[in-house]
C-alpha positions as CSV (number, residue, x, y, z in Angstrom):
1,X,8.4,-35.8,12.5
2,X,7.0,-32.1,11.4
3,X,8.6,-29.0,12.3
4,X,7.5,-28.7,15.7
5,X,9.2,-32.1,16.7
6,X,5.6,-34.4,17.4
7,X,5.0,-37.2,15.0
8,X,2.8,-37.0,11.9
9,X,0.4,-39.6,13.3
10,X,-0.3,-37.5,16.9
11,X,-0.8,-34.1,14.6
12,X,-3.9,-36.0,12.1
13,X,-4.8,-37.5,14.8
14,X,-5.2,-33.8,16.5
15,X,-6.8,-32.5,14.0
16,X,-9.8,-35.4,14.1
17,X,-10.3,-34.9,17.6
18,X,-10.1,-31.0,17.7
19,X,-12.8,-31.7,14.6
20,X,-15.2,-33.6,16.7
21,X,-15.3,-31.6,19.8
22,X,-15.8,-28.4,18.4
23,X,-18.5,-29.5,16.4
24,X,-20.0,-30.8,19.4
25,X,-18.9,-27.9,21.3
26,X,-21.1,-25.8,18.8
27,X,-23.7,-27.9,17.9
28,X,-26.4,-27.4,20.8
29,X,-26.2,-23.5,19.5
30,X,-26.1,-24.3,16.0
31,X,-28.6,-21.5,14.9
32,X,-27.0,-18.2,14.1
33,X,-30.6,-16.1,13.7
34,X,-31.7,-16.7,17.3
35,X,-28.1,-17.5,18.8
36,X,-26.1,-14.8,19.1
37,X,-23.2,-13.8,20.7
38,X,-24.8,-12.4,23.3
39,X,-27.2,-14.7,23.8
40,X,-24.5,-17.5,24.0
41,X,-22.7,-15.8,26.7
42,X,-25.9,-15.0,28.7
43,X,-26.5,-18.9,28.5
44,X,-22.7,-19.3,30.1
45,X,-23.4,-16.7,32.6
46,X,-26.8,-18.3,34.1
47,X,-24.7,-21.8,34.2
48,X,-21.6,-19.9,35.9
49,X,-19.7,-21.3,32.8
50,X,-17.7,-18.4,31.5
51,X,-14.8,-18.6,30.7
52,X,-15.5,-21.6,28.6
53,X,-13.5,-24.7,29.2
54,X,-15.3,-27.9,28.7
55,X,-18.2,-28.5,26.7
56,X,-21.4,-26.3,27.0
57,X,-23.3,-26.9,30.1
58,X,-26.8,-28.3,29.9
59,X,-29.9,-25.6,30.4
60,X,-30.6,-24.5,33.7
61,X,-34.5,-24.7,33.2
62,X,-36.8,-25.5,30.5
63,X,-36.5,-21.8,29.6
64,X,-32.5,-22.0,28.7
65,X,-33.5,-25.5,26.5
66,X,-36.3,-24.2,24.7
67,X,-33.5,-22.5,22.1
68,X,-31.3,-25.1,22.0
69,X,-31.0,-27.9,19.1
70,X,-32.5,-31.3,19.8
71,X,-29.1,-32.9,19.6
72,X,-28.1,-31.0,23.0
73,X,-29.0,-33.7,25.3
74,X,-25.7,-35.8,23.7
75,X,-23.3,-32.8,23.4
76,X,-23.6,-31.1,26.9
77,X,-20.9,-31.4,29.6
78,X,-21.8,-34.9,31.7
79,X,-23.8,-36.0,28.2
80,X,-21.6,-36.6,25.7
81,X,-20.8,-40.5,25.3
82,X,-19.0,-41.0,21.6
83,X,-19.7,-37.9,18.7
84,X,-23.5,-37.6,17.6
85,X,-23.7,-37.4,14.1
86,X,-23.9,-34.4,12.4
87,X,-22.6,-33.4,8.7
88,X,-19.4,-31.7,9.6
89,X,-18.2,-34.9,10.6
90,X,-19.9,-37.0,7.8
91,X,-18.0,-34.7,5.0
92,X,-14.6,-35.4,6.7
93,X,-15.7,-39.2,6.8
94,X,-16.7,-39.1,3.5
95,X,-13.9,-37.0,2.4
96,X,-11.3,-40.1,3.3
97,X,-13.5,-42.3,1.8
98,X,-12.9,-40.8,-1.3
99,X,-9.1,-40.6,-1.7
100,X,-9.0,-44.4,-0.2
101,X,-11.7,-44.9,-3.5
102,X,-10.2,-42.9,-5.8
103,X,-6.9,-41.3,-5.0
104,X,-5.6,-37.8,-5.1
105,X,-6.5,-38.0,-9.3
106,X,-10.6,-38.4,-8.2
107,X,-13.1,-36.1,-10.4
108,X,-15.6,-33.8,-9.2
109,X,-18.0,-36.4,-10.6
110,X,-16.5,-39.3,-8.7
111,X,-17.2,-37.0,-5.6
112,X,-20.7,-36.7,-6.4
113,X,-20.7,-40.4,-7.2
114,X,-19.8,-41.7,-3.6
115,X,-22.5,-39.0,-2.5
116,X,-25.1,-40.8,-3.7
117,X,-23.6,-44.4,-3.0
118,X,-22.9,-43.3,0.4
119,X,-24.9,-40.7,1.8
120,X,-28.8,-40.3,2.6
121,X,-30.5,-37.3,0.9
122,X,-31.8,-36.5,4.2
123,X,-28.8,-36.1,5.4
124,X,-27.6,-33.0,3.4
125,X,-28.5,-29.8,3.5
126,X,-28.7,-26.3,1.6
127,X,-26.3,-26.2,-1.4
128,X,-25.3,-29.9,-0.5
129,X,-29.2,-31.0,-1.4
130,X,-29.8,-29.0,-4.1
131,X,-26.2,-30.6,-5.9
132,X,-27.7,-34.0,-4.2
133,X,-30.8,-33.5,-6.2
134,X,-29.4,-32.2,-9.5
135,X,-27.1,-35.4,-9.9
136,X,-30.4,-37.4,-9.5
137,X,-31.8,-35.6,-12.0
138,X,-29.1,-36.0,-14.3
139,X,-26.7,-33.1,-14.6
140,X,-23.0,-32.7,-13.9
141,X,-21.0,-30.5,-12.9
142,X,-20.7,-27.2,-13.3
143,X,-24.4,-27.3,-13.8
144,X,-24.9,-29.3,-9.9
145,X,-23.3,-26.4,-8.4
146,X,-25.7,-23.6,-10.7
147,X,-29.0,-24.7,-11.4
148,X,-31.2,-23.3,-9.1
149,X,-28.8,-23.3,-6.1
150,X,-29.5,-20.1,-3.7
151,X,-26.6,-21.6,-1.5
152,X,-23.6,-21.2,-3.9
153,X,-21.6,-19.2,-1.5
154,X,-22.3,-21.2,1.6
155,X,-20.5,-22.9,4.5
156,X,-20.8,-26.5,3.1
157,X,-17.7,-26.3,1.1
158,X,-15.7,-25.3,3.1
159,X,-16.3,-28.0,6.1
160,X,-15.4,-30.4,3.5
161,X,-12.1,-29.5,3.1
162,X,-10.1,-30.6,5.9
163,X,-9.1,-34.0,4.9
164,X,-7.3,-32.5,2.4
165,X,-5.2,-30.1,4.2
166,X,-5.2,-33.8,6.8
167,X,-2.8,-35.4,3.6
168,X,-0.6,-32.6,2.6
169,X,0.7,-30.9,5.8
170,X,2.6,-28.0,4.9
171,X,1.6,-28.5,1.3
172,X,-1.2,-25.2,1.1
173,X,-1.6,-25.6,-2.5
174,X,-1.9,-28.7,-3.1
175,X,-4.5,-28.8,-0.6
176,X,-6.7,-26.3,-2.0
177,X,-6.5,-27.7,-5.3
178,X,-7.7,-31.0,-4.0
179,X,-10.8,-29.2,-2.3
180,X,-11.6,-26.8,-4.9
181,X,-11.9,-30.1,-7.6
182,X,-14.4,-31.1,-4.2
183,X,-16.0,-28.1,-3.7
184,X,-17.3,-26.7,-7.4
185,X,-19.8,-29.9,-7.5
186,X,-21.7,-27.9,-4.8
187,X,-20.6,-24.0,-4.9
188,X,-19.2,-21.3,-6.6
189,X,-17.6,-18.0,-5.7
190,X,-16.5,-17.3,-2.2
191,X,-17.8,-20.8,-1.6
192,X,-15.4,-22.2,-3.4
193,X,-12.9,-20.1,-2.0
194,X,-13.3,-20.8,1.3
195,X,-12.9,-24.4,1.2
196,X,-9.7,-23.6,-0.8
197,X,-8.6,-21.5,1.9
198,X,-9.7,-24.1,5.0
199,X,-7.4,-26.9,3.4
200,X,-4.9,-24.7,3.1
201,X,-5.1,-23.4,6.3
202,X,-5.0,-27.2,7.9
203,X,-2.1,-28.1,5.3
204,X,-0.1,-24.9,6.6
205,X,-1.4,-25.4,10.3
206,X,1.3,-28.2,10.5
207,X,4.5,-26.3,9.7
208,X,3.8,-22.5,10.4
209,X,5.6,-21.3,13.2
210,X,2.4,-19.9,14.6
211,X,-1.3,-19.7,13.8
212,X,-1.3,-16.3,12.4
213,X,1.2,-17.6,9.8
214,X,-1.4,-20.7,9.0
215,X,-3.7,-18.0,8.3
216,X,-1.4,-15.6,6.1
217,X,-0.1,-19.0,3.8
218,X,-3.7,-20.1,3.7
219,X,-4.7,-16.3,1.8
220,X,-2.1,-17.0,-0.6
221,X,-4.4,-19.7,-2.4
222,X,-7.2,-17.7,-3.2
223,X,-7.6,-14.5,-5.5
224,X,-6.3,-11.3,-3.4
225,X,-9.5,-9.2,-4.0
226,X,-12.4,-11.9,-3.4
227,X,-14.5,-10.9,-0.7
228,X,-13.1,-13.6,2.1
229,X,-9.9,-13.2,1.3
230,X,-10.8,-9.4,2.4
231,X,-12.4,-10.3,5.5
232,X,-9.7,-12.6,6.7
233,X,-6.9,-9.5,6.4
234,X,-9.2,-7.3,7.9
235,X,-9.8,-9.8,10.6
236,X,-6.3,-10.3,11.1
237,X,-5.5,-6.6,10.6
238,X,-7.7,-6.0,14.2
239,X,-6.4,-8.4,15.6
240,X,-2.6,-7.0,15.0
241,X,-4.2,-3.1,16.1
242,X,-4.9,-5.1,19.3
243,X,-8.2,-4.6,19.5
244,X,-10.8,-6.9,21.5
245,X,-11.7,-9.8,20.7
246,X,-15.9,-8.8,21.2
247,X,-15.1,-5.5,19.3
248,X,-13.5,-7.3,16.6
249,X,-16.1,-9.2,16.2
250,X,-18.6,-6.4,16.6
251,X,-17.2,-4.9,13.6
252,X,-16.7,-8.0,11.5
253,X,-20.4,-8.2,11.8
254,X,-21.0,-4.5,10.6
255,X,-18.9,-5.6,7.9
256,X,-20.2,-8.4,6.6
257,X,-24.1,-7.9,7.3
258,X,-26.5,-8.9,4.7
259,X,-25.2,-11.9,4.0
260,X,-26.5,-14.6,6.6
261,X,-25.2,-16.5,9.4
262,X,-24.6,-19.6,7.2
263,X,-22.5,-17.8,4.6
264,X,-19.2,-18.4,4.0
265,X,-18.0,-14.9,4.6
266,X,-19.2,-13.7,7.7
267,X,-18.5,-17.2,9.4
268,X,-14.6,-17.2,8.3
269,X,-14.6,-13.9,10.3
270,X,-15.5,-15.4,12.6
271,X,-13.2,-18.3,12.6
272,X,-10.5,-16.3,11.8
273,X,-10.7,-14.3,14.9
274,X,-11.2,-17.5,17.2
275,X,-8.0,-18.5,15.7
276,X,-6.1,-15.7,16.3
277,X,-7.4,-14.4,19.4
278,X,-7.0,-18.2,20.8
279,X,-3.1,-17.8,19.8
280,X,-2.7,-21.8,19.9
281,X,-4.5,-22.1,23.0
282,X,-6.8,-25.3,22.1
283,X,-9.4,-24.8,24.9
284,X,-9.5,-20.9,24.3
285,X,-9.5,-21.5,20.5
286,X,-12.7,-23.8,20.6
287,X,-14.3,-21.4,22.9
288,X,-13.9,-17.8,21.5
289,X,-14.9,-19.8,18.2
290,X,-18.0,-21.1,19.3
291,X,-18.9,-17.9,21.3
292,X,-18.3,-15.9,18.3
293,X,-22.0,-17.3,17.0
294,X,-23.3,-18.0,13.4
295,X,-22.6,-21.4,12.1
296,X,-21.1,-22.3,15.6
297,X,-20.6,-26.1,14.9
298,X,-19.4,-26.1,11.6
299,X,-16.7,-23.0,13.1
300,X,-15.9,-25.1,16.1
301,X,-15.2,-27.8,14.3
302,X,-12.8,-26.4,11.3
303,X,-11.2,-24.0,14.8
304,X,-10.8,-27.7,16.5
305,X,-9.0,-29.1,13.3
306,X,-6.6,-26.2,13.2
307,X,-5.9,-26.4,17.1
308,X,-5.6,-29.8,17.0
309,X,-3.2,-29.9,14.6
310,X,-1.6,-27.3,16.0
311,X,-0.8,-28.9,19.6
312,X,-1.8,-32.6,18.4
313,X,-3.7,-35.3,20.3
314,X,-1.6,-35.9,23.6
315,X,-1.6,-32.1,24.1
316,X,-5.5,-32.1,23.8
317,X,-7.3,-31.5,27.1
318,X,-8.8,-34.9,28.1
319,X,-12.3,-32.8,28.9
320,X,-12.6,-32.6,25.3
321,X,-10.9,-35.9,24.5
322,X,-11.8,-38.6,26.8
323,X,-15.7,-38.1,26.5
324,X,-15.4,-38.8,22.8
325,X,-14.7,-42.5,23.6
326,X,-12.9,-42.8,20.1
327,X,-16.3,-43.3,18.6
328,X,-17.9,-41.5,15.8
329,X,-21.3,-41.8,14.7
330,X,-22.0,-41.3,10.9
331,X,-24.4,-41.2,8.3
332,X,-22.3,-42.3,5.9
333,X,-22.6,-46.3,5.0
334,X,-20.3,-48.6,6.5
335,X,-18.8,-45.6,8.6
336,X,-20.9,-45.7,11.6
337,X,-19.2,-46.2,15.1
338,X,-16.1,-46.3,13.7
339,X,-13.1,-45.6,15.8
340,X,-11.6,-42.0,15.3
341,X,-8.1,-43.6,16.1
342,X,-8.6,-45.7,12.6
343,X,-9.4,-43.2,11.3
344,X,-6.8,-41.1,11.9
345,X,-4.5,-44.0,10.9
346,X,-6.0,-44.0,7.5
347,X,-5.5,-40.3,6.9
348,X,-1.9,-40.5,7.7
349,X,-1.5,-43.8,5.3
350,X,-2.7,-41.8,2.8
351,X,-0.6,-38.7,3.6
352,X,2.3,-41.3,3.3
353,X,1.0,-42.1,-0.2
354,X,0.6,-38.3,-1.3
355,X,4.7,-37.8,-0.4
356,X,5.4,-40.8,-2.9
């Protein structure tokens, strides 16, 4: 039993769910140049669909779809029959794979062994590839993470971290260590910090008293003066001054501009205020994450592995539930259509294991 009086098994089980659905949630406006927060909330408008409590709905016209990802057509409201696959659900897939392979004592090179054993090429992207591509080519790590890698600072880390935080609730530390041994095949910097501070935040998610504590224990793991931890206090310091949530966000932006919607910094503002502003609210956290823009289905789904940790899976709304149909699709050999109920009961067999 944890802290808040469910069982272990419902909170994992949470978190996997609240994984999937905000990556779905976010996926049809998974493109942070053209999709903006404005534009995502003029889309909600024209469908009558704010505030947002289900999955998006599907474009009005051939207008509204034109700006849409093709994967829309399985991740709209009335569409969605199982998860689609996508690589925010793959890493977290590939993630348990690992610690069932290798244990909680794996190497950074093991992790880029079971890349290639288990994962298309095609199937990666920016700093992912590039690592990808330097391990056929020979080199190991550091160098996977440096040689001619534009993406060091990234999202990809960091939505390859929540297993980790998934087998050591209320255990930050431990957690991050476990993604940062993950994460430096692939990034460096504030990419590596940020999937240091996403395991930690899932890890903590299961005992703080509230969300906002999650986030403070989850700071504690990275260096005080690196530039997310920065924007997660000043995101959090808003959010104390009660200011908006839109305003927050509007100078978040400010803050952080230059960088790029895919970076790690700018999108754990973003994350950090859907979290906040949601205030353990499952449905509000999924929405005001995915609203927030940028890397929307990567954010949804590291805001629906907080939440659904948070309230775990019988508290989950069945909108977002029930249409999953327990069934993942993956990319990842011998993973696909796999139930997300096993695999919730693997994560929490190897959580056992951890405590041992």
């Amino acid at each position: 039993m944890t802290p808040q009086g469910t069982e272990l098994a419902d909170r994992v089980l949470g978190g996997w769910l609240g994984r999937i659905a905000g990556n779905m949630l976010g996926k049809p406006v998974e493109r942070g140049d053209h999709w903006t927060r404005e534009r995502i909330d003029h889309y909600l408008r024209q469908a009558s669909a704010l505030p947002l409590t289900d999955y998006l709905p599907a474009p009005a016209d051939d207008a509204a779809a034109a700006g849409l990802r093709p994967e829309w057509r399985q991740c709209v409201r009335g569409r969605v029959r199982g998860s689609c696959r996508d690589d925010d659900v793959d890493y977290a897939i590939l993630g348990l794979d690992l610690l069932e392979t290798h244990g909680f004592g794996f190497s950074t090179e093991q992790v880029g062994e079971l890349w290639l054993l288990r994962l298309p090429y095609l199937q990666t992207f920016t700093a992912e590839r590039v690592a990808y591509r330097n391990l056929v080519d020979g080199l190991k790590p550091p160098l996977t993470a440096t040689y001619d890698n534009p993406y060091q600072e990234w999202i990809g880390a960091l939505i390859r971290a929540d297993v980790h935080g998934w087998t050591h609730p209320g255990d930050p530390r431990r957690a991050a260590a476990l993604a940062r041994r993950d994460a430096v095949l692939s990034h460096t910097g504030n990419g590596v910090y940020g999937a240091m501070w996403a395991a930690a935040l899932i890890a903590a998610a299961f005992t703080a008293p509230t969300v906002r504590d999650a986030v403070q224990a989850a700071l504690a793991v990275v260096p005080a003066g690196c530039r997310l931890a920065r924007t997660v206090r000043r995101a959090a310091a808003l959010h104390e001054s009660r200011l908006g949530w839109e305003e927050t966000l509007t100078t978040l932006a400010a803050e952080t501009a230059g960088l790029g919607w895919i970076h790690t910094v700018p999108n754990a503002a973003v994350l950090t205020a859907g979290l906040l502003y949601g205030d353990d609210d499952f449905t509000r956290t999924l929405a005001l994450t995915v609203r927030g823009g940028l890397d929307t289905d990567s954010n949804g789904a590291t805001a629906g592995s907080v939440a659904g940790v948070r309230c775990g899976a019988a508290a989950i709304p069945p909108q977002w539930r029930d249409p999953l149909q327990d069934t993942v699709r993956s990319a990842v050999f011998g993973f696909d259509g796999v139930r997300i109920g096993e695999l919730a009961e693997r994560t929490v067999a190897l959580a056992g294991s951890a405590e041992r």
